[in-house]
Structure formats: structure tokens, C-alpha cells
C-alpha positions in Angstrom: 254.6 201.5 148.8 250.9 201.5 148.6 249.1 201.8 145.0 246.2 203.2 144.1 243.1 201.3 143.5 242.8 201.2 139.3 240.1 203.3 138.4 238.7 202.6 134.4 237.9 205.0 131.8 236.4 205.4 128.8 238.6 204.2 125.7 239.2 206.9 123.1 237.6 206.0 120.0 238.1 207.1 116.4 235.8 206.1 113.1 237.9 204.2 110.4 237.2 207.1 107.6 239.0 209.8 109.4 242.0 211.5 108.4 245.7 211.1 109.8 245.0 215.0 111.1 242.0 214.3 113.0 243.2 211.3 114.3 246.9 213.3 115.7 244.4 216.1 116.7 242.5 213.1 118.8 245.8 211.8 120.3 246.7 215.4 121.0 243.6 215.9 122.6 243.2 213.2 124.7 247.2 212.2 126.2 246.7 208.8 125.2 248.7 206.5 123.6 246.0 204.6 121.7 243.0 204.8 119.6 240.3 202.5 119.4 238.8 202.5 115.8 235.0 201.6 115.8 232.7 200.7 113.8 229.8 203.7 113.4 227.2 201.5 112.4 227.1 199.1 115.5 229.9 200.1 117.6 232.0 197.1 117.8 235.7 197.2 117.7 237.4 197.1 114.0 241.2 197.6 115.6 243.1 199.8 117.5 245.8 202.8 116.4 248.7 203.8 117.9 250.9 206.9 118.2 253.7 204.2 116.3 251.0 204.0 113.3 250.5 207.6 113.5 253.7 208.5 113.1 254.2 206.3 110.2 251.4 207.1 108.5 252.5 210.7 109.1 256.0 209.6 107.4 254.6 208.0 104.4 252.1 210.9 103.4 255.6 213.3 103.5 257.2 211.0 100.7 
């Protein structure tokens, strides 16, 4: 078995302030199973959100 040689990309990002619909419109988008949330004013990383946090967030809004 030979693998391929791992080839980077770009992280997804996503801004802290946006909403549970853009962000499941981001994961939709992209076919990734993590967000990275930055910081608009100087572009460091404030966390990371996944499709598990989505979906609870998603859950909680419903109740």
C-alpha cells in the first residue's frame, strides 16, 4: 500500500458573532468537520467548533 504525500489546506474559519445558521451553512459548504473561530480584529485563533457543537447548539435553540 503506498499513501499519498499529505497535501495542507486552508482551515475553514468562522467569526465568533455568527449565527448557528451560517455557521451549519459554512459546514455545509465546505465538507469539513471543523471550524476554526477567529478573531476579526487580528486574526488569531479564539477556538475551534465542531459539527458535535453544532448539533447541540442546534438541539438547544429547538427547546
Amino acid at each position: 500500500m503506498t499513501s499519498e504525500p499529505f497535501e495542507p489546506r486552508p482551515a475553514v474559519t468562522c467569526l465568533p458573532d455568527e449565527t448557528i445558521r451560517e455557521i451549519g451553512d459554512r459546514f455545509i459548504q465546505s465538507a469539513v468537520p471543523v471550524l476554526v473561530v477567529v478573531n476579526p480584529a487580528d486574526g488569531m485563533v479564539r477556538g475551534i467548533i465542531t459539527l458535535h457543537d453544532l448539533i447541540r447548539a442546534q438541539a438547544a435553540v429547538r427547546q
